[in-house]
C-alpha positions as CSV (number, residue, x, y, z in Angstrom):
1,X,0.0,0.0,0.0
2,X,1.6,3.6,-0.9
3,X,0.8,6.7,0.7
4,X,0.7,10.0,-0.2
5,X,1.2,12.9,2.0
6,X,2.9,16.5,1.4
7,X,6.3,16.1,0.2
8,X,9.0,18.4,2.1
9,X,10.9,19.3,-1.6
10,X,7.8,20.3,-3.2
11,X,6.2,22.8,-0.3
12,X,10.2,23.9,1.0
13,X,10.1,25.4,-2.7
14,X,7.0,27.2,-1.9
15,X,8.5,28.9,0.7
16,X,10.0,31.6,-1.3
17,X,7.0,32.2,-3.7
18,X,5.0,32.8,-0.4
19,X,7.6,35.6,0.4
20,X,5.5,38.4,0.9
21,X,4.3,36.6,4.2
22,X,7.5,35.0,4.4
23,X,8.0,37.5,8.2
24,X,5.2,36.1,10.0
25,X,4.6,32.4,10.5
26,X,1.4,30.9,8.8
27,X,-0.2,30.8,12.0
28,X,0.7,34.4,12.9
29,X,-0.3,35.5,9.3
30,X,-3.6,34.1,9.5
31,X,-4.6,35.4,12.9
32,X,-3.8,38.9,11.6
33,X,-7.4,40.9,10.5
34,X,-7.7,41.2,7.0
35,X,-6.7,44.4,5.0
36,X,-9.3,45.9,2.6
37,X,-11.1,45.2,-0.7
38,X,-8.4,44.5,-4.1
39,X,-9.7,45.4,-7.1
40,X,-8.8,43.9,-10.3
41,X,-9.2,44.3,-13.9
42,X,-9.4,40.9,-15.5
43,X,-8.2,40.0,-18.7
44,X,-11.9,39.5,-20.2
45,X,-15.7,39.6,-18.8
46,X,-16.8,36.5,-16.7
47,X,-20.2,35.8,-18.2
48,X,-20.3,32.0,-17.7
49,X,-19.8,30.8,-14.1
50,X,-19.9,26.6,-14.5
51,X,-16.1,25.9,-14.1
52,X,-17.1,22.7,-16.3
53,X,-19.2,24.9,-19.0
54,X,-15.8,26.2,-21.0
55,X,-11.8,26.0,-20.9
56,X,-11.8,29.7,-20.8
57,X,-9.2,31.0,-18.2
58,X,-11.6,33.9,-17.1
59,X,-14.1,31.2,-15.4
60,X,-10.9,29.3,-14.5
61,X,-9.8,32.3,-12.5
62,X,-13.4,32.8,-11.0
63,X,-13.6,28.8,-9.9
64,X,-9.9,28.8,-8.1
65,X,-11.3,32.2,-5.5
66,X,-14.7,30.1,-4.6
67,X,-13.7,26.5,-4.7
68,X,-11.0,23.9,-4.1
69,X,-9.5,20.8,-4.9
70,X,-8.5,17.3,-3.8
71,X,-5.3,17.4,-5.0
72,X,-3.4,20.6,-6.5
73,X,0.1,21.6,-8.2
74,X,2.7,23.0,-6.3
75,X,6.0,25.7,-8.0
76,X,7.4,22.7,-9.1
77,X,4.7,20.8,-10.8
78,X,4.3,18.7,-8.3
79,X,1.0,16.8,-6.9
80,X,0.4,17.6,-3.4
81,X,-2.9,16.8,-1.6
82,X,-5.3,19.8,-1.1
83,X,-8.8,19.6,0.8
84,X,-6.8,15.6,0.6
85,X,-5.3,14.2,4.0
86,X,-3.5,11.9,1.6
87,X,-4.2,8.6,-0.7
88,X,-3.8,5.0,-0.3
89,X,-2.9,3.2,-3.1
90,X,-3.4,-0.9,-3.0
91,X,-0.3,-2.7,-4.6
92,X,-2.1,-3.9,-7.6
93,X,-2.0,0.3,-8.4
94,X,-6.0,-0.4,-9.2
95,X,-8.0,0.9,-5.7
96,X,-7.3,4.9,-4.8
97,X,-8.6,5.7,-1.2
98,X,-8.5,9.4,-0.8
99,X,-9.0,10.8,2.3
100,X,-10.7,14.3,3.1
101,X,-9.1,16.5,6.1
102,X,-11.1,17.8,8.9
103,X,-12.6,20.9,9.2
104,X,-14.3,21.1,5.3
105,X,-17.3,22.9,4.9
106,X,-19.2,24.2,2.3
107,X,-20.1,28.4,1.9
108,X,-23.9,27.4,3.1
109,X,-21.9,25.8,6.4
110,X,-22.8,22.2,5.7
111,X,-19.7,19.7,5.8
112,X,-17.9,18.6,3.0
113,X,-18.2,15.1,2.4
114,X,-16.5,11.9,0.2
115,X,-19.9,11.8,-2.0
116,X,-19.8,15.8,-2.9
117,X,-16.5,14.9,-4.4
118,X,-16.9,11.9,-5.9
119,X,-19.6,13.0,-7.7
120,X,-17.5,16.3,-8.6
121,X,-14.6,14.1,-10.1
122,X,-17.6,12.7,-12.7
123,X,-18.8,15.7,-13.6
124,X,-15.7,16.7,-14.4
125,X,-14.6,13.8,-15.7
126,X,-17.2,14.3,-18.3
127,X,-16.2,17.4,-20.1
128,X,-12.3,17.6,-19.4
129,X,-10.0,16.3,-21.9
130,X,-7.9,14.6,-19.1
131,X,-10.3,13.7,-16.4
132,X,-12.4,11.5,-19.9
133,X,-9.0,9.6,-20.4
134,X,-8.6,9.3,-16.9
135,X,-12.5,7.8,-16.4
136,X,-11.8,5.2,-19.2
137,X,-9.6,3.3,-17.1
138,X,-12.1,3.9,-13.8
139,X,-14.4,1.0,-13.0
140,X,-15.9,3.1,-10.4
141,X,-16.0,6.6,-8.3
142,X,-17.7,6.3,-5.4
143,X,-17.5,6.9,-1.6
144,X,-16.6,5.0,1.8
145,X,-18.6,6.8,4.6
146,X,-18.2,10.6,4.6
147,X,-14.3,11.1,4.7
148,X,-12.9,8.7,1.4
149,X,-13.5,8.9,-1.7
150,X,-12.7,5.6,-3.4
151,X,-11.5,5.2,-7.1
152,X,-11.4,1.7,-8.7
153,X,-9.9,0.7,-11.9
154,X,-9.9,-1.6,-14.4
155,X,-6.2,-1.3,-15.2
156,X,-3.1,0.6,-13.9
157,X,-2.8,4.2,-14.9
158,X,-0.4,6.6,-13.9
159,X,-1.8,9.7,-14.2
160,X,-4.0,9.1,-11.6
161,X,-3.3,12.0,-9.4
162,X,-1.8,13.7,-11.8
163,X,-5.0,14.2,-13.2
164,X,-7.4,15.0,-10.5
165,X,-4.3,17.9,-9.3
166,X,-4.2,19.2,-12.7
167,X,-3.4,22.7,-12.3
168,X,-5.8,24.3,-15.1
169,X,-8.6,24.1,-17.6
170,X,-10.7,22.4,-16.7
171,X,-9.9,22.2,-13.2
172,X,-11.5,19.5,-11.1
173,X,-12.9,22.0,-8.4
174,X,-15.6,20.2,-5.6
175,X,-19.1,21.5,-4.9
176,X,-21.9,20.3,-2.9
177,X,-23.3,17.0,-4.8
178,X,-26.9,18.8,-5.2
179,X,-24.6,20.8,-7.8
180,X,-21.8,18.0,-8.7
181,X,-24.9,15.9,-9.2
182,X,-26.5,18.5,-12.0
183,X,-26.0,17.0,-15.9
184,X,-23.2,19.1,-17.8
185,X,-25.6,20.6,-20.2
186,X,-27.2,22.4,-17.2
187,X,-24.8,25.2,-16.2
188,X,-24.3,26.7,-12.9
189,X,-26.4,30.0,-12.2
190,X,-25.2,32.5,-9.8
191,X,-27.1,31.7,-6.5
192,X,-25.5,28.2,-7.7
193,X,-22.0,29.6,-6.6
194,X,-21.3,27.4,-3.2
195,X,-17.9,26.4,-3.2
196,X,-15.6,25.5,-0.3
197,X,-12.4,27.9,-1.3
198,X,-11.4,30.8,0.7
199,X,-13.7,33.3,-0.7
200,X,-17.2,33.3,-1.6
201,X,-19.3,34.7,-4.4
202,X,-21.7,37.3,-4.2
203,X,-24.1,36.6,-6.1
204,X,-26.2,40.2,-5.5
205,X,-23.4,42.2,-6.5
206,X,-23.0,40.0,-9.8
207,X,-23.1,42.0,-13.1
208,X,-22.3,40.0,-15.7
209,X,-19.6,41.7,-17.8
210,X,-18.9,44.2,-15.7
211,X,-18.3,43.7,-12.1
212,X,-17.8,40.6,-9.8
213,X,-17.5,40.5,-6.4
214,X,-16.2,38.1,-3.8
215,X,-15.9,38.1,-0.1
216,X,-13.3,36.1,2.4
217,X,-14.8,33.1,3.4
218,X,-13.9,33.6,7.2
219,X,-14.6,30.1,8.1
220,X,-12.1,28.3,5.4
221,X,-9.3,26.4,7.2
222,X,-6.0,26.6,4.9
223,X,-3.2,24.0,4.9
224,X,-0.3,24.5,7.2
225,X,2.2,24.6,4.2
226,X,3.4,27.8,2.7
227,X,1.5,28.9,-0.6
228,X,3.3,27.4,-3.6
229,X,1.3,27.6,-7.2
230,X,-2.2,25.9,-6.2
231,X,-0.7,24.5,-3.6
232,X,-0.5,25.2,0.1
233,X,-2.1,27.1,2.9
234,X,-4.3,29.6,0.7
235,X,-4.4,32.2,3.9
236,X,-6.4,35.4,2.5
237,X,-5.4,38.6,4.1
238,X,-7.7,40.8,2.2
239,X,-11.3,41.5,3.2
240,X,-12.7,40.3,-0.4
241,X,-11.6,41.0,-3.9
242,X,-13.7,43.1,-6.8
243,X,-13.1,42.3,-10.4
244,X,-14.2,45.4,-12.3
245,X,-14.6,45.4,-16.8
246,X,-13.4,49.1,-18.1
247,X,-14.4,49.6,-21.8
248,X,-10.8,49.8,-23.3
249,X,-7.0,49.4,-22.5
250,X,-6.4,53.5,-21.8
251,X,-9.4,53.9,-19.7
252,X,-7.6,51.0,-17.6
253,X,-3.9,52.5,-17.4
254,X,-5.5,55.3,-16.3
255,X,-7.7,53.9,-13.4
256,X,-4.8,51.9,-12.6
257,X,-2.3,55.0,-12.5
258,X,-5.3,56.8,-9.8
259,X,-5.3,54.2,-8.2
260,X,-9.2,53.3,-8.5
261,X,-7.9,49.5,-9.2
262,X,-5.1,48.1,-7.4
263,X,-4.1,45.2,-9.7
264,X,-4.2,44.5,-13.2
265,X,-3.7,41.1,-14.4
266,X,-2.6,41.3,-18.1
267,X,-0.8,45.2,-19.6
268,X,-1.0,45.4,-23.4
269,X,2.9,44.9,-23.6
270,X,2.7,48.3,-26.0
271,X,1.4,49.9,-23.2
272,X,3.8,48.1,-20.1
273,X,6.6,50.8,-20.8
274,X,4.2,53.4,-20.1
275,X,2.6,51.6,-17.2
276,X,6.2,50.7,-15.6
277,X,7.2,54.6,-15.1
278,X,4.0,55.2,-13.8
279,X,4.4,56.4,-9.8
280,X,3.5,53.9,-7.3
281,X,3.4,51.1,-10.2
282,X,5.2,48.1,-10.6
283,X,5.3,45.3,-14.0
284,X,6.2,41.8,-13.4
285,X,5.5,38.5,-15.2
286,X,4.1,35.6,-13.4
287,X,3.8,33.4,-15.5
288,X,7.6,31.8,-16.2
289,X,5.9,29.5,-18.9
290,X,4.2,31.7,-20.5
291,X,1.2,31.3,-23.2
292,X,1.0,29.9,-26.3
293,X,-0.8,31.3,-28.9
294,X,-3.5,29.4,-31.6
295,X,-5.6,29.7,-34.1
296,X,-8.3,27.2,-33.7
297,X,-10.2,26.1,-36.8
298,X,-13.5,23.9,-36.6
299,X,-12.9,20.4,-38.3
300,X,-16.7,19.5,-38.8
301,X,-17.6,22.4,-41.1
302,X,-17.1,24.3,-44.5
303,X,-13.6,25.2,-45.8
304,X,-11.8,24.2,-41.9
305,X,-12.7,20.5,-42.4
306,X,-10.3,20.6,-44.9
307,X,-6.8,19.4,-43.8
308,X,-5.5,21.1,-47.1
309,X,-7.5,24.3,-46.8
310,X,-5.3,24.6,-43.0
311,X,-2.3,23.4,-43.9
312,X,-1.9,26.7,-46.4
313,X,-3.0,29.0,-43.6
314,X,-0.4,27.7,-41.3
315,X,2.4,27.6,-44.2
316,X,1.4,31.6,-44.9
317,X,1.6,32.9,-41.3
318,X,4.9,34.2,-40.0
319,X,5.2,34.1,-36.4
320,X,7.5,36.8,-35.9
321,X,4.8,39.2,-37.4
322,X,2.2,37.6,-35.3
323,X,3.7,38.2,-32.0
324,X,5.3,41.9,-32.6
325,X,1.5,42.8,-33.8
326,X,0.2,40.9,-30.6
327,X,2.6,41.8,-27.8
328,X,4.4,44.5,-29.6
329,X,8.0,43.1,-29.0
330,X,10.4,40.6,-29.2
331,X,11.2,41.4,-25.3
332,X,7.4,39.7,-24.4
333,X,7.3,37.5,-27.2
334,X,9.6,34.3,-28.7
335,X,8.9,32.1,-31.7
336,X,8.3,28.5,-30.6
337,X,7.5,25.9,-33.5
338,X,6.8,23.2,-31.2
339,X,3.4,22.0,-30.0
340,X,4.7,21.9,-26.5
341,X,6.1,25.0,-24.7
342,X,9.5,25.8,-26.0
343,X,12.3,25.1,-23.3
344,X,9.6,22.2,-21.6
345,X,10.3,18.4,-21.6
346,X,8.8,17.4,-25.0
347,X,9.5,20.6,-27.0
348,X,10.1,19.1,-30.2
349,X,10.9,19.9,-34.1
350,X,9.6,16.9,-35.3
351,X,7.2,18.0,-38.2
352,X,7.9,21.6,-38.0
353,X,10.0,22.9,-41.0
354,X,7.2,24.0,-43.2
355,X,5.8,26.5,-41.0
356,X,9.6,27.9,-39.7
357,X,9.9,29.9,-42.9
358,X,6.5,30.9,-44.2
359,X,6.1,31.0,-47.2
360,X,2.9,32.8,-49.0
361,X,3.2,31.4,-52.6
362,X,4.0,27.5,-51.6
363,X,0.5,28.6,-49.5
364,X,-1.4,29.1,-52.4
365,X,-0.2,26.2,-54.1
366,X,-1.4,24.3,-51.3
367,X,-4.9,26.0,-51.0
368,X,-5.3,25.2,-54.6
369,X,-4.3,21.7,-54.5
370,X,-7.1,21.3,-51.8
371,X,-9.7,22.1,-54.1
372,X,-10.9,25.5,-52.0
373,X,-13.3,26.8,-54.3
374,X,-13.9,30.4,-52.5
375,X,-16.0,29.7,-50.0
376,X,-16.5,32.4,-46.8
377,X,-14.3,31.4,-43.9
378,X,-15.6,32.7,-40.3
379,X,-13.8,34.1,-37.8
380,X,-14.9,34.9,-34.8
381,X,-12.8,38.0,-34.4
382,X,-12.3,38.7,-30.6
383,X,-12.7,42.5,-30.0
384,X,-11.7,43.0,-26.1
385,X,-8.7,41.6,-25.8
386,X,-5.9,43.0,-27.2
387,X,-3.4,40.1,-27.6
388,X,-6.1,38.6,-29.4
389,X,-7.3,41.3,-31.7
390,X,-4.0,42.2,-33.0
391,X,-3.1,38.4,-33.5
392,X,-6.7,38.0,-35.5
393,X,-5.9,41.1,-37.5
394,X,-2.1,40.0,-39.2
395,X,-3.9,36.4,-39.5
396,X,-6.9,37.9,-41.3
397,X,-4.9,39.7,-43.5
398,X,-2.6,36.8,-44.4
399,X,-5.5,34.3,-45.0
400,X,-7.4,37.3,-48.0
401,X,-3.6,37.4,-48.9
402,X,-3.5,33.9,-50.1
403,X,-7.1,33.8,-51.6
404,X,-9.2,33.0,-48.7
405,X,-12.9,34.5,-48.4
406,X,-12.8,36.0,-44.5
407,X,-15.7,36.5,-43.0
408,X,-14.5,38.4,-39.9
409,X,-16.9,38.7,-37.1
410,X,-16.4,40.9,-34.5
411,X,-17.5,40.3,-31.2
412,X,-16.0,40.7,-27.5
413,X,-14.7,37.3,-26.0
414,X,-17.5,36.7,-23.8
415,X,-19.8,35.9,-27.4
416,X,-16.7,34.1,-28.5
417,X,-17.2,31.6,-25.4
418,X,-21.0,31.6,-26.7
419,X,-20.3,31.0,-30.4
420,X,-17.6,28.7,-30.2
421,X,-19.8,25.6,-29.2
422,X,-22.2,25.8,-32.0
423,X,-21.2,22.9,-34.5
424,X,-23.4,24.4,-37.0
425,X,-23.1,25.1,-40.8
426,X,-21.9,28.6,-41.5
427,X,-24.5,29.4,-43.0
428,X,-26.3,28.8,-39.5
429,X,-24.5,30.9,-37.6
430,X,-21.5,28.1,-37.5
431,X,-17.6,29.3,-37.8
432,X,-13.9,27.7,-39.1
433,X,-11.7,29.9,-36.7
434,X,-11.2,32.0,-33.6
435,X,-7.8,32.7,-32.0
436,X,-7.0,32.1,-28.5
437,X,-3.7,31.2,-25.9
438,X,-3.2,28.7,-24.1
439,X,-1.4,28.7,-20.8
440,X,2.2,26.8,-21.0
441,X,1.1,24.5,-18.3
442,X,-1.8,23.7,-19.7
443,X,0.2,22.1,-23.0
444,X,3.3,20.5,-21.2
445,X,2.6,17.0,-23.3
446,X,-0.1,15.0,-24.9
447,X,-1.9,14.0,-22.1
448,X,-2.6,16.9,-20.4
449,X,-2.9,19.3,-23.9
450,X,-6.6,19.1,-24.3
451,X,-6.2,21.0,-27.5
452,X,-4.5,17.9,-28.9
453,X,-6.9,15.5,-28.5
454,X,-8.6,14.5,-31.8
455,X,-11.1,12.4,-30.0
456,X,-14.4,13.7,-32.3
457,X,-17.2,14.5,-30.1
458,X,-15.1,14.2,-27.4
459,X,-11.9,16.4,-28.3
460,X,-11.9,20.1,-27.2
461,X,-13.9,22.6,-29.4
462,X,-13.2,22.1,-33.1
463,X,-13.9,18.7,-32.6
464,X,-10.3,16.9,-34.4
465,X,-11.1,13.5,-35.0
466,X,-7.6,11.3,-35.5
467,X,-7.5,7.8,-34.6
468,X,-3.5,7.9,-34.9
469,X,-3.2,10.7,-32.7
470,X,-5.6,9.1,-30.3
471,X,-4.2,5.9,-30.0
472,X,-0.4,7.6,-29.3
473,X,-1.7,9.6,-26.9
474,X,-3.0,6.4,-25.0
475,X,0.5,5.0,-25.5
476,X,2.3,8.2,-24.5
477,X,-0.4,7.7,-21.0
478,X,1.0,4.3,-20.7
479,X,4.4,4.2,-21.1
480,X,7.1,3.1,-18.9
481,X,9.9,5.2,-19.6
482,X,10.8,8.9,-20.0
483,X,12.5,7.7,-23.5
484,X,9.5,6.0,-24.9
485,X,7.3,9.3,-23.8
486,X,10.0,11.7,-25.5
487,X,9.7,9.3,-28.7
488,X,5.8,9.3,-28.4
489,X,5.3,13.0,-28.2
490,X,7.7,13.9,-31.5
491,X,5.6,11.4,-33.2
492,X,2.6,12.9,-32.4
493,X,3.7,15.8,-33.4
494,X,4.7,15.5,-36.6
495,X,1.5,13.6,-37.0
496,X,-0.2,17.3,-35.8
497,X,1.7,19.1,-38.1
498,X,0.3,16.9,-40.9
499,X,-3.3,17.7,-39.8
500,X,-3.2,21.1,-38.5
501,X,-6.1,21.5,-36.7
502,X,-4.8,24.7,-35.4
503,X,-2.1,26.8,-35.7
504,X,0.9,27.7,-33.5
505,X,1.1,31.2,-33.5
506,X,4.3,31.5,-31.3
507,X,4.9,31.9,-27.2
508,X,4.3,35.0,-25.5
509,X,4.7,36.6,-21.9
510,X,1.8,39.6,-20.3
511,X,3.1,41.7,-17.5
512,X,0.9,42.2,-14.5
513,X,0.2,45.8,-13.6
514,X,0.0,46.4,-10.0
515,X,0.3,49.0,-7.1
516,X,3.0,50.0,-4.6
517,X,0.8,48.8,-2.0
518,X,0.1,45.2,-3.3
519,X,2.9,42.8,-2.2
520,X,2.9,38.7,-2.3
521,X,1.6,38.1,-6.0
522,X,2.7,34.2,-6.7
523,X,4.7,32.9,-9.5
524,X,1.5,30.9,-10.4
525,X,-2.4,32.4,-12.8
526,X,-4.0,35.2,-10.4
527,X,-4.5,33.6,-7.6
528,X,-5.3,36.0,-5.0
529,X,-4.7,33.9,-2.0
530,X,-0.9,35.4,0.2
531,X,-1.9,39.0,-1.7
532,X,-1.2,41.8,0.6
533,X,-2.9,45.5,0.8
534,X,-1.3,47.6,2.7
């Protein structure tokens, strides 16, 4: 039987990301009273609330402040166990005890217990990319009395925990089961907001698109190790947090640069010069992996279910253009022509030459060759956020460049979310493309990249169907050695590059904007657990 507690390496290493309360011990820190209201301008509107309802990082953000997890990822990308006492493992690596520490309640004040969890890990396990591999080797999820949740499987699978801690999109937060227990297709409403986290939605003050508010949950019980990524004691020292939509990037610098907001989580990089002379300002980057960004195209309809058709609008687009129009320079910005984050384990080049040096005639060739016959394209054309809109703009232009027939929709991201799940013609309000990011660790190999799978109905949006890509991702899941999973995942990738189903448009870095008076931001997405306001 193997147990799992807190390892010393991973939560030591926490230590100095958790620096900014680094002078008090955690039990000091958390007796001290809390320290007024931060206000933050979010990268986009929160609209949806259902953490299980979309991969966008916006209701990410919003599910990490009101709930938690069983197991979470600490600096190191390490599994450490959360609202989890530990695990038991039997020796045949098919029974998974988890155990739930004391003192777990709900916001409404009712207990936390093994069967609101268990039915969480389902839901979940029903939309996510990982948690559905994970649930084809699990026989069953249930519970043993209120305190274990058990998981039994059918075969070994090592990604077990690695799974259930996954650090983003979609996160495997818990609720109460008369919310776990909901079908997928019914989303979460606002008075539905009952996590167990350390802060707790308001659901009066809720505007959608424009303000969100959330209040310390006075009667959360943190861990006793220091803060480390999602990992750790999450000890709030603020009295609640405000998330607050201004209409355009100058009318935030400026309420930034007053003071109105204290904290703002990603500065146009055209504007981060201005914003880092600014008295009483500071510009840092949390984010060491960085983001990745994509063009997604839809594989079920029009001129995007043809592999030829995006195969020429990856060979056209140049990355270097892309990210000086999106991030404005090199400084925030790198070209990456790997699937995987450049300067992570299974970077690769495998399958990548034809889109290092772009190459707009060879592009038309291979539009032509694909029989394209003219027809309009779709793209949803994000309008509020600027990375975005300056990406969609050079790609635009590049795709009418090499004969394409854009249809450029513009719309703020909130719609995007809306219209990105319709899998109808284009002619019935269906689309080929929008442009996104990803989050490096939410693309560190081909288990965990969601965006790879190729699963049909059950990939991520765009619906990629590839057996071959399937079935290596299944053998990357279940390989025995670090050398077979390095071989696996350049395989895979040039297998990607052959089918494009979106394209890499490069790996790029936002600077967070935040006052003099703000102090212990982690190295981790905005969390806004260990923040300071003085």
């Amino acid at each position: 039987m193997t147990r799992l507690t807190p390892t010393r390496r991973g939560f030591m290493a926490g230590t100095a990301a958790a620096a900014g309360a680094a002078a008090l011990p955690l039990g000091a820190a958390r007796a001290q009273a809390p320290s007024g209201v931060l206000r933050v301008i979010p990268h986009a509107s929160l609209t949806i609330l259902d953490p299980v309802a979309t991969t966008g990082y916006i209701v990410r953000n919003h599910g990490y402040l009101i709930y938690d997890t069983l197991f979470a990822m600490d600096e190191n990308l390490e599994v450490q166990p959360q609202m989890a006492s530990g695990v038991e493992i039997s020796d045949d690596g098919l029974t998974y005890r988890i155990s739930l520490r004391d003192g777990l309640a709900w916001h409404d004040g009712t207990a936390v217990d093994a069967e609101d969890c268990a039915l969480s890990l389902i839901r979940w396990g029903q939309v996510d990319g990982m948690g559905r591999r994970l649930f084809t080797y699990v026989d069953s999820c249930t519970h043993d009395g209120a305190s274990t949740i058990v998981l039994t499987l059918n075969r070994p699978y090592g990604l077990v925990l690695q799974s259930i801690g996954k650090l983003s999109t979609n996160v495997p937060f818990m609720m109460p089961k008369r919310f776990s227990a909901k079908p997928t297709t019914e989303r979460l409403s606002a008075e539905e907001m009952v996590g167990s986290g350390p802060f707790r939605f308001v659901a009066d003050e809720f505007r959608p698109g424009a303000r969100v508010v959330y209040e310390r949950n006075p009667d959360y019980v943190p861990r006793d190790e220091p803060a480390s990524n999602a990992a750790g004691g999450k000890v709030v020292h603020l009295e609640g947090v405000e998330w607050i939509n201004f209409p355009d990037p100058n009318t935030q610098l400026n309420a930034l640069a007053t003071g109105e907001v204290d904290y703002w989580e990603q500065v146009p990089a055209d504007l981060a010069p201005i914003v880092a002379t600014m008295p009483g300002v500071n510009v840092e980057n949390f984010n060491p992996l960085g983001n990745v960004g994509m063009a997604r195209f839809n594989s079920l309809v029009g001129a995007s279910a043809n592999p030829g058709v995006r195969r020429a609008i990856a060979r056209a687009l140049n990355q270097q253009d892309l990210l000086l129009a999106a991030v404005g320079s090199m400084e925030f910005g790198q070209e990456c022509f790997s699937v995987f984050p450049c300067g992570t384990t299974f970077a690769n080049d495998a399958g990548s030459d034809f889109i290092r040096e772009p190459d707009l005639e060879d592009a038309r060739r291979i539009l032509a060759e694909s029989g394209y016959d003219g027809e309009r394209f779709v793209v949803l054309a994000t309008t509020d956020i600027p990375v975005q809109t300056n990406y969609i703009q050079v790609i635009v232009d590049t795709m009418r460049r090499i004969g394409i027939n854009v249809d450029a929709q513009a719309m703020d991201w909130a719609t995007v979310l809306q219209r990105r799940t319709s899998r109808a013609p284009v002619d019935e309000g269906g689309w080929n493309m929008f442009v996104t990011w990803w989050e490096g660790a939410d693309l560190l190999d081909p288990v965990v990249q969601f965006a790879m799978s190729a699963g049909g109905d059950e990939a991520w949006i765009g619906w990629a169907t590839d057996p071959t890509i399937e079935d290596m991702r299944t053998q990357f899941a279940e390989a025995g050695s670090m050398e077979e999973q390095l071989e696996l995942a350049a395989k895979i990738q040039e297998r990607f590059f052959e089918q494009n189903f979106h394209a890499v448009l490069g790996q790029f870095f936002t600077p967070t904007g935040f006052r003099d008076n703000v102090s212990g931001i982690l190295q981790a997405p905005p969390f806004f657990w260990n923040i300071r306001k003085a």
